[in-house]
TORFITI-322136 format. One line per 10 residues: their letters; for each residue x, y, z of C-alpha. Coordinates in Angstrom, 3 decimals, decimal comma, m for minus. Layout:
a) X/Y/Z ~ ...
This chain:
xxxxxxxxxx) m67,954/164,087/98,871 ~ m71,997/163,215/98,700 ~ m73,087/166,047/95,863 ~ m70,011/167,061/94,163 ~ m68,526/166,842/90,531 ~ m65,372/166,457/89,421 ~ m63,741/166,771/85,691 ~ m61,281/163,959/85,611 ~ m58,944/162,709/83,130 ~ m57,119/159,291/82,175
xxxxxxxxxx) m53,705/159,583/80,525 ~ m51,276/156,453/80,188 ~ m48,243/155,409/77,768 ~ m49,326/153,396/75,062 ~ m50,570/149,927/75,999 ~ m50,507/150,678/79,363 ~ m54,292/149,685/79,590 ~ m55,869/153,411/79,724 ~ m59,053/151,589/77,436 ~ m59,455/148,882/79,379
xxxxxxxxxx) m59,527/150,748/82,495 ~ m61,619/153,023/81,224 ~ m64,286/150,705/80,215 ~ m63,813/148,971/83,988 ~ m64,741/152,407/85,399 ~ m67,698/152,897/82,914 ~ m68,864/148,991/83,796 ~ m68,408/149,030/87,588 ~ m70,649/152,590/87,537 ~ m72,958/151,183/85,491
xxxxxxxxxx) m72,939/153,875/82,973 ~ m72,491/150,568/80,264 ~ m74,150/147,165/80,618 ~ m71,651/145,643/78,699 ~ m68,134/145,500/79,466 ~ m65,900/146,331/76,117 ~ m63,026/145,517/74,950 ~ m59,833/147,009/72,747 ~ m59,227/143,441/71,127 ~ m62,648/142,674/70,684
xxxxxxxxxx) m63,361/146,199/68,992 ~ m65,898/147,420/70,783 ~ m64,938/149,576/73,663 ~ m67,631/152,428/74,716 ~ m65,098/155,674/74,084 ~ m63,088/154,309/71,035 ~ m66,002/154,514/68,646 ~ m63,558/155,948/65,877 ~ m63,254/153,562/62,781 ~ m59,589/153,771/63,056
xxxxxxxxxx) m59,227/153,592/66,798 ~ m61,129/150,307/66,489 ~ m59,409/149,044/63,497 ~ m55,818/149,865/65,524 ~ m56,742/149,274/69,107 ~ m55,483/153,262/70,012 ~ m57,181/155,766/71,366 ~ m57,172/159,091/68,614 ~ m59,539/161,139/69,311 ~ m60,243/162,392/73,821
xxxxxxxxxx) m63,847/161,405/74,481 ~ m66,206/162,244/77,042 ~ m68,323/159,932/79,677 ~ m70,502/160,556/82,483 ~ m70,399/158,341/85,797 ~ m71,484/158,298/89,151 ~ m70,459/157,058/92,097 ~ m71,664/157,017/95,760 ~ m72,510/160,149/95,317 ~ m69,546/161,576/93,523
xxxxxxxxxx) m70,505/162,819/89,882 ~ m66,933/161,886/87,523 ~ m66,714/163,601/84,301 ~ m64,442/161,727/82,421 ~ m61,902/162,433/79,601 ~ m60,085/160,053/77,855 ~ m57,321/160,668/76,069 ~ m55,053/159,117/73,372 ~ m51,487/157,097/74,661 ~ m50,064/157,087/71,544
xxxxxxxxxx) m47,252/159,554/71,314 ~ m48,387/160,673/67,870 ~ m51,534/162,269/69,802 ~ m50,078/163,888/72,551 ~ m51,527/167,220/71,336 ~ m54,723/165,826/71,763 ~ m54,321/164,304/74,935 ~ m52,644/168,211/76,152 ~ m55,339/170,404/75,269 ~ m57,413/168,298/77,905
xxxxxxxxxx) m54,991/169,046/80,788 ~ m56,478/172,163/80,863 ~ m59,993/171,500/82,135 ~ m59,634/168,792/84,328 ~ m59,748/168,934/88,068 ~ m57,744/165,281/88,843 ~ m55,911/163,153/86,671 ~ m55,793/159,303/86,545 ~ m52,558/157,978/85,693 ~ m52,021/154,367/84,506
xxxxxxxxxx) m48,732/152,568/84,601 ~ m48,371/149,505/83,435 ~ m47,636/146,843/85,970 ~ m45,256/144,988/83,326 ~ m43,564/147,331/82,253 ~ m42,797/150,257/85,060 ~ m42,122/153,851/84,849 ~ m41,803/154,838/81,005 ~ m40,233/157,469/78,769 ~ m44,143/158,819/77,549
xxxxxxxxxx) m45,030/158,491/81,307 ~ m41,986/161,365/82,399 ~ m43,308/163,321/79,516 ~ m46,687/162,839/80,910 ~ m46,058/163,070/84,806 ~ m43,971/166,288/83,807 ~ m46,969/167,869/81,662 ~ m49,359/167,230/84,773 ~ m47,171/168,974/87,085 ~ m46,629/172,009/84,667
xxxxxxxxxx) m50,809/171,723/84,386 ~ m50,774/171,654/88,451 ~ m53,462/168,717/88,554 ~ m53,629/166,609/91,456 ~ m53,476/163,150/90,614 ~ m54,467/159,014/91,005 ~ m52,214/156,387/90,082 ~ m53,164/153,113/88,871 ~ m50,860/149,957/88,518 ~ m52,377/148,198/85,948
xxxxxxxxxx) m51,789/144,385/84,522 ~ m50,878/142,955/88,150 ~ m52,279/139,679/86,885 ~ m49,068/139,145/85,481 ~ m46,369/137,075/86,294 ~ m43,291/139,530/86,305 ~ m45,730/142,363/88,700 ~ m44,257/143,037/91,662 ~ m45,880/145,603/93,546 ~ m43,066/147,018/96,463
xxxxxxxxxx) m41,105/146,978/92,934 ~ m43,177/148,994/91,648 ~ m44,391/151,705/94,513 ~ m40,574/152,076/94,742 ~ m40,360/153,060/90,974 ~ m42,895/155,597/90,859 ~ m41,300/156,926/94,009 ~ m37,842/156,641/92,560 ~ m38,651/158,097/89,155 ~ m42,138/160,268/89,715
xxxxxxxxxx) m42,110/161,506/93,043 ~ m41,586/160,341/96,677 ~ m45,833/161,300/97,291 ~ m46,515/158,177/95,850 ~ m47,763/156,596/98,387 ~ m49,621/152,916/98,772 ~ m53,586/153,434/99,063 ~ m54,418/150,193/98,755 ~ m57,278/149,056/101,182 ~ m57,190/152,614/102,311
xxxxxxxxxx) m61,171/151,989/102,897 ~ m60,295/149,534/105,769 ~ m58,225/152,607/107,180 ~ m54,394/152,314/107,051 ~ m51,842/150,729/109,318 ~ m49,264/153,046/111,371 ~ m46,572/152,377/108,674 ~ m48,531/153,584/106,398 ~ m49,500/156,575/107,826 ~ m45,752/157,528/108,889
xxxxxxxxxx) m45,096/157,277/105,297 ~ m48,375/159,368/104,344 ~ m47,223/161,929/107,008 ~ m43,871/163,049/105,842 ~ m44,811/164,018/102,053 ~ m45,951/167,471/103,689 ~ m45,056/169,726/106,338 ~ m49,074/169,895/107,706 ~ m49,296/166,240/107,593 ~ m45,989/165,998/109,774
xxxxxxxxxx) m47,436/168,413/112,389 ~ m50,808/166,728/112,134 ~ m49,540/163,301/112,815 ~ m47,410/164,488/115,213 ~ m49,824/166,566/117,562 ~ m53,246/163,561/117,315 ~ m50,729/160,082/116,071 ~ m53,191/159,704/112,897 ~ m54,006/161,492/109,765 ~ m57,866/163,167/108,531
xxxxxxxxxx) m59,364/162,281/105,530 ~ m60,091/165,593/104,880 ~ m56,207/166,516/105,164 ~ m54,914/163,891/103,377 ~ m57,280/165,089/100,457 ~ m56,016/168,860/100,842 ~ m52,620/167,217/100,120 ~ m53,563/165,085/97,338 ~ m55,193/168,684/95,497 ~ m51,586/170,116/96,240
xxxxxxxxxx) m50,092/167,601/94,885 ~ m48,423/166,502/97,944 ~ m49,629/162,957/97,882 ~ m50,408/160,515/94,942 ~ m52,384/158,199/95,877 ~ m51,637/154,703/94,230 ~ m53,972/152,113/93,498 ~ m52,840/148,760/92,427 ~ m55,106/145,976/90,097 ~ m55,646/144,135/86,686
xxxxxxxxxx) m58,306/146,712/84,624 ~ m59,341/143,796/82,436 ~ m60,071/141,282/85,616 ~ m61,833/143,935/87,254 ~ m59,654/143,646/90,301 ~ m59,065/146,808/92,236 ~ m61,114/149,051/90,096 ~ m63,433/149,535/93,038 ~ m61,180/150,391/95,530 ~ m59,884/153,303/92,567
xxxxxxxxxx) m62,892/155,040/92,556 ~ m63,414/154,769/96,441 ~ m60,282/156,752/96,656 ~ m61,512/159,111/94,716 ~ m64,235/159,452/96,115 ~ m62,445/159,773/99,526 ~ m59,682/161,816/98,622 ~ m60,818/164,527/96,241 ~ m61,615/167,874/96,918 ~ m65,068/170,019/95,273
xxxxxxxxxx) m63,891/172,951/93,280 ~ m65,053/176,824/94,259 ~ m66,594/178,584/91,095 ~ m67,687/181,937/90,651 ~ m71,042/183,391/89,863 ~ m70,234/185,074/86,956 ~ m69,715/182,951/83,735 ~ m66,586/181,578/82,283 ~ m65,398/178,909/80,257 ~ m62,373/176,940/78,395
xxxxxxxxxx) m62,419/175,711/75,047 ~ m60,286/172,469/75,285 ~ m61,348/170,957/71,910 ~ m63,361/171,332/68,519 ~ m64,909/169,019/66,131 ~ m67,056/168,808/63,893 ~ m70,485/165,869/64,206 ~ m71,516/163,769/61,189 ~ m73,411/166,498/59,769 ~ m70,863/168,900/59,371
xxxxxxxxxx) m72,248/170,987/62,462 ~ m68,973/172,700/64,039 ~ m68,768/172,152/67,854 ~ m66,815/174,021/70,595 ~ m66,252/171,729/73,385 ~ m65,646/173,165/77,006 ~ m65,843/173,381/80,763 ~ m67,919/176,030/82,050 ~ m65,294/177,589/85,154 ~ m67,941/179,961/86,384
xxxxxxxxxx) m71,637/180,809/86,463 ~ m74,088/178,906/84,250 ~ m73,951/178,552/80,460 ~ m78,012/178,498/79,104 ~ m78,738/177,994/75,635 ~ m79,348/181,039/73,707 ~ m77,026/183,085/75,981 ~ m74,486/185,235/74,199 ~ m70,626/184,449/75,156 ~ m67,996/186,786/74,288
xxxxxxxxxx) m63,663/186,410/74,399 ~ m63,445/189,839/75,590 ~ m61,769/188,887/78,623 ~ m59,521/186,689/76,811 ~ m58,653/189,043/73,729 ~ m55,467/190,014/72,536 ~ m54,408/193,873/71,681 ~ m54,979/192,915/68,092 ~ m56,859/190,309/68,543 ~ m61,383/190,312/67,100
xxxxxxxxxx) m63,431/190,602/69,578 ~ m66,093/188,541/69,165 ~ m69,502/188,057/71,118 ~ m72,216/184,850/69,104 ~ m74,992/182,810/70,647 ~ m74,987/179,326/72,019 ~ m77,564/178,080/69,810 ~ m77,357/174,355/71,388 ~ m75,636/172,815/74,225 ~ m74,961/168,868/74,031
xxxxxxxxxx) m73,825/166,582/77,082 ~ m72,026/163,986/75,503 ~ m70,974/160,466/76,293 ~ m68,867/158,470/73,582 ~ m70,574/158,496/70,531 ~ m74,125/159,777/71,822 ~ m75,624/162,627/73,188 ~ m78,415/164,662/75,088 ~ m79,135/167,913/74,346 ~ m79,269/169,777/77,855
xxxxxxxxxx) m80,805/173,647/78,575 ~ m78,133/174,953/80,846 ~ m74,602/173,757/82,412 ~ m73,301/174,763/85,808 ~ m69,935/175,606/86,488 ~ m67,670/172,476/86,397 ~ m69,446/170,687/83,950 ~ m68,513/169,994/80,217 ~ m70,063/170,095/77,145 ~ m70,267/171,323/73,722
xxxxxxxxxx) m71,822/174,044/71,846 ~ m73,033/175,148/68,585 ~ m73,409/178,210/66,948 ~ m69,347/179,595/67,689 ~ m67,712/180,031/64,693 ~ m64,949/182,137/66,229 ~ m63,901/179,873/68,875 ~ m60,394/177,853/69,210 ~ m58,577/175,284/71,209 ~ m57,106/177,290/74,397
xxxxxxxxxx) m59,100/179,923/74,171 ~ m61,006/181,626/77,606 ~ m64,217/182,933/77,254 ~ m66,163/185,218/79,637 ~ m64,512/186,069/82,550 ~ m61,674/184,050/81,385 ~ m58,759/186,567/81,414 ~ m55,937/184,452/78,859 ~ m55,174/182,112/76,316 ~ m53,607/179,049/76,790
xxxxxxxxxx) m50,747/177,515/74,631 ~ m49,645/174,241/74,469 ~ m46,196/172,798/75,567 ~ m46,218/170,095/73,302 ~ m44,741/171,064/69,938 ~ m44,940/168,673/66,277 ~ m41,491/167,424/65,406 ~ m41,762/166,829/61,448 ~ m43,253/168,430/58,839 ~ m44,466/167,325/55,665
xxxxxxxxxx) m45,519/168,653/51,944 ~ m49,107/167,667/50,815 ~ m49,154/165,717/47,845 ~ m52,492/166,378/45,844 ~ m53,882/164,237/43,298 ~ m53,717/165,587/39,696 ~ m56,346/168,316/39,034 ~ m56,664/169,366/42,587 ~ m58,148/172,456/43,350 ~ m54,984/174,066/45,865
xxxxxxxxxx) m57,260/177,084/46,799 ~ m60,277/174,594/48,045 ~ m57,734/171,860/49,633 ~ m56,160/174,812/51,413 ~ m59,878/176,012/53,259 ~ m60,347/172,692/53,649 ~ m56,932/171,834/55,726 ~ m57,670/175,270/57,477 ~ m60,566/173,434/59,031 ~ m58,754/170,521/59,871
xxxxxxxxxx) m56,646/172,824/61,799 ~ m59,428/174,255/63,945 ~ m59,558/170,778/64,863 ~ m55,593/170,394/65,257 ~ m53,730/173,598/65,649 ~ m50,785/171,718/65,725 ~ m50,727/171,134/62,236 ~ m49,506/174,608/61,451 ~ m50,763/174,119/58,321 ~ m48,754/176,510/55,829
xxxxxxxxxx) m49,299/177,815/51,690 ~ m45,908/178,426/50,619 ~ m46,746/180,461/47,904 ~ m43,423/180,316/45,644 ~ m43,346/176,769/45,285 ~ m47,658/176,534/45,526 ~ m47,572/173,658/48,174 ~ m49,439/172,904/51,271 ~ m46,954/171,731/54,241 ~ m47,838/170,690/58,082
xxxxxxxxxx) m46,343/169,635/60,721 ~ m47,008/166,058/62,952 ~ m45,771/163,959/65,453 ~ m45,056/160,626/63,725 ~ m45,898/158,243/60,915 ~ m49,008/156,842/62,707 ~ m50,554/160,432/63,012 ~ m50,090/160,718/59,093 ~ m51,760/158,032/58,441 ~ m54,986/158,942/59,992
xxxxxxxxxx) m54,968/162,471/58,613 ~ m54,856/160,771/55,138 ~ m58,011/158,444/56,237 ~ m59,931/162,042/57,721 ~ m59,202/163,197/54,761 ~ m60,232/160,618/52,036 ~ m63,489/160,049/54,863 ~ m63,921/164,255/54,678 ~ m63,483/165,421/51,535 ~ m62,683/162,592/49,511
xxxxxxxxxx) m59,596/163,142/48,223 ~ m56,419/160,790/48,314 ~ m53,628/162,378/49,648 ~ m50,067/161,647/50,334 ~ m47,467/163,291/52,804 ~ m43,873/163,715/51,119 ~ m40,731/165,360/51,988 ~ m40,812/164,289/55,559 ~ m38,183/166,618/57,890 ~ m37,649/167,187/61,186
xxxxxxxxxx) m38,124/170,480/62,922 ~ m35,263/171,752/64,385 ~ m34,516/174,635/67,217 ~ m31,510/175,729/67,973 ~ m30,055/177,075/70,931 ~ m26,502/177,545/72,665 ~ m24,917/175,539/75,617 ~ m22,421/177,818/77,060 ~ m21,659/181,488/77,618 ~ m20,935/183,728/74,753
xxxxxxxxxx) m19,577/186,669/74,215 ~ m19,850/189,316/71,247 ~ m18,333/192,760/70,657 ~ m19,398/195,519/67,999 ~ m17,870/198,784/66,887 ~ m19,855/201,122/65,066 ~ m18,406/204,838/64,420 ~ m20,918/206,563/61,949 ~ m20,638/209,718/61,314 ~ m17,423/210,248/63,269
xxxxxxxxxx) m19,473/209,291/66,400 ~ m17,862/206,289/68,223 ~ m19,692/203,571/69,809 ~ m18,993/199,708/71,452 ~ m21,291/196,907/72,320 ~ m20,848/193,832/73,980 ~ m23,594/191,356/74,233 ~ m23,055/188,164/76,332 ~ m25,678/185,453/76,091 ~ m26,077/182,785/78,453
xxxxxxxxxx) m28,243/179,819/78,065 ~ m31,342/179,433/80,305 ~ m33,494/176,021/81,571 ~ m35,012/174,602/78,060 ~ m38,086/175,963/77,411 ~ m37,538/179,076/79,693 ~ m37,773/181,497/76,478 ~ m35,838/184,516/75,749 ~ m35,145/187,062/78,987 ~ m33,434/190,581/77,772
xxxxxxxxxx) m31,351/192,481/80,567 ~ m29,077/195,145/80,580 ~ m25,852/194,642/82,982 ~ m24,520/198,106/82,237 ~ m23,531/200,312/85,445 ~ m25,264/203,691/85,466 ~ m21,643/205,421/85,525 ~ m20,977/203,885/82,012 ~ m24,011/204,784/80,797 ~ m23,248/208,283/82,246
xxxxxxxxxx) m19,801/208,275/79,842 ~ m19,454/210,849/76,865 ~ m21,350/209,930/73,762 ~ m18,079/209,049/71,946 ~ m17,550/205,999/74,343 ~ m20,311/204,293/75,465 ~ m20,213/200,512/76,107 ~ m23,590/198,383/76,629 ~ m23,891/195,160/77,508 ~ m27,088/192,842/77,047
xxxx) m27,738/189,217/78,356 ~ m29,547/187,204/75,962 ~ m30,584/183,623/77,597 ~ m32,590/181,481/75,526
């Protein structure tokens, strides 16, 4: 793939070694001289005060590496469960995913959440085995987990670059229909077909190593290198905001991948493709375009489709949101699970706190950040103890004040497990009518589908006896 560019991510559980291996990739580029380190505080992409302070990743981050040829955008992207929303809204700009598992540990709970969130996102995706330095690693152990618990593509790639054995081909060969045939009709496998089935997420190609040693981090990027398939754009412009912040000045910035065309400074970018019925439509000037990589930056002229960057001078922009040709909105699947009251220090003004949390929400719609005007309190919503605690540093760092979060509850939804059925009479005005509505529940997360099961003869009955019936399934 001499030329091309790629938008990739790294997502892991927590601990897994998504830093670490991270910083390998960065070092073995040569994007950094110096290889860093979570326990020695000072990895390249964790350059947040409290992401060096608690060894996590908080905030996604952006780098820029190269490699035979292959330009990698990379995201990071927090681990820690209490960041998830952070680490979603970059699912929707990348092109490939890396996914580290622990070599210790296996297959875990965040990793289903995570495996399941990158097939919803349909992104093709590398697997690294991380920490197999240690003792209790055992690699067929392993490649039989991910195939047990992710998905039978998960196939061996190691020393791929020295070409792979029959075995391993057979194996290769039956996670697709084409492959089958392929290997059937010429007893071998392409390259190039083996990378059309890694982009349709046929084949997950895993890589096996120790991040921190250095060992098999090479042979990662080789595969993707190999294996990955350039993106078509169109001519006309596009983009996706997957993130906004604000720099050290205060300047608001709209981060996003340009999915068509070429972004120049100065040039005027609308959401009319994007807009809802009653939603503004809005049309501003990029005033500035920045390329960044961890904490720095360079300030570029133009982007070309697939790239990423951010941009000043939207005021109107938010997480999800298409722009140009860019014909929807996306929304996240992720949802908080508590939500808290803002305690304010005495004197407070509520009004200013309020604008103020209103930006912070730009930054995190997931805070749902609510004025509950009878009792005059602020409330939002999180994902865990860990993520209040860094809202209350933002905030003290922000605006200065010292905040608390009280009255901690967890957000329920309801729904119903088994068929139901509900009958109404209604007779006004001497007029007689029945209803019966049967709900059904549906696959979690499926929403609510409305149907009517009534036959066209009852329907057809007089208007003193009609009987509908609706299916609810939630």
């Amino acid at each position: 793939m001499v030329g091309s560019k790629i938008v990739i991510g790294i997502l892991a559980h927590v601990d897994a070694g998504k830093t670490t291996l991270s910083e390998a990739l960065l070092y073995t580029t040569g994007t950094v001289r110096k290889l860093g380190r979570v326990d020695h505080k000072d990895a390249f992409l964790d350059n947040f005060n409290q992401e060096r302070e608690r060894g996590i990743t908080i905030f996604s981050k952006q780098a820029n590496l190269s490699w035979k040829g292959l330009e990698l955008v990379l995201l990071d992207t927090p681990g820690h469960v209490d960041f998830s929303a952070e680490m979603e809204r970059t699912l929707q700009v990348l092109d490939y995913c890396i996914l580290v598992i622990s070599g210790a540990d296996g297959v875990q709970g965040h990793t289903l959440t995570l495996w399941k969130l990158l097939k919803q996102y349909d992104i093709p995706t590398f697997l690294f085995v991380n920490k197999m330095d240690q003792p209790a690693a055992d690699k067929v152990k392993l490649l039989q987990n991910l195939q047990d618990k992710l998905s039978q593509g998960c196939q061996d790639f190691s020393n791929s670059g020295e070409g792979f054995n029959s075995d391993r081909l057979e194996e290769i060969a039956v996670c697709s229909e084409k492959l089958t045939e392929e290997y059937l009709e010429k007893g071998t496998l392409e390259t190039k077909s083996i990378a059309e089935a890694v982009a349709k997420r046929e084949v997950f190609p895993c890589f096996f190593g120790s991040a921190l040693k250095l060992q098999g981090v090479e042979e990662l990027l080789d595969g993707i290198q190999t294996y990955s398939c350039q993106n078509e754009y169109p001519e006309e412009f596009g983009a996706r905001v997957y993130k906004i912040s604000r720099d050290q000045a205060g300047n608001r910035l709209t981060h996003i991948k340009v999915t068509g065309g070429i972004l120049r400074v100065k040039m005027t970018i609308t959401n009319a493709g994007s807009a809802a019925s009653e939603e503004e439509v809005w049309s501003e000037k990029a005033d500035s375009i920045r390329i960044y990589g961890g904490a720095g930056f360079t300030a570029a002229d133009h982007v070309k489709a697939g790239g990423v960057c951010a941009v000043l001078g939207l005021s109107k922009s938010f997480v999800g949101q298409g722009l140009g040709f860019e014909t929807r909105n996306e929304t996240p699947v992720l949802v908080p699970v508590l939500t808290y009251r803002l305690d304010l220090p005495a004197g407070s003004d509520v009004v200013k706190v309020l604008g103020q949390m209103r930006a912070l929400e730009e930054e995190e719609p997931q805070l749902h950040v609510v004025w509950r005007e009878s009792l005059k309190e602020i409330h939002v919503q999180v994902m865990g103890e860990v993520q209040t605690e860094i809202l209350k540093s933002v905030i003290a760092e922000r605006f200065g004040l010292d905040v608390e979060f009280a009255d901690g509850r967890l957000l329920y939804k309801e729904t119903i497990t088994t068929t139901a059925e509900g009958i109404g009479h209604f007779e006004p005005l001497r007029h007689y009518a029945e209803v019966h509505l049967l709900l059904e529940p549906g696959e979690p997360g499926s929403g609510l589908q409305f149907a009517t099961v009534c036959s066209e003869e009852k329907k057809k009955l007089s208007n003193y006896s009609k009987f509908f019936f609706l299916k609810r399934i939630i």
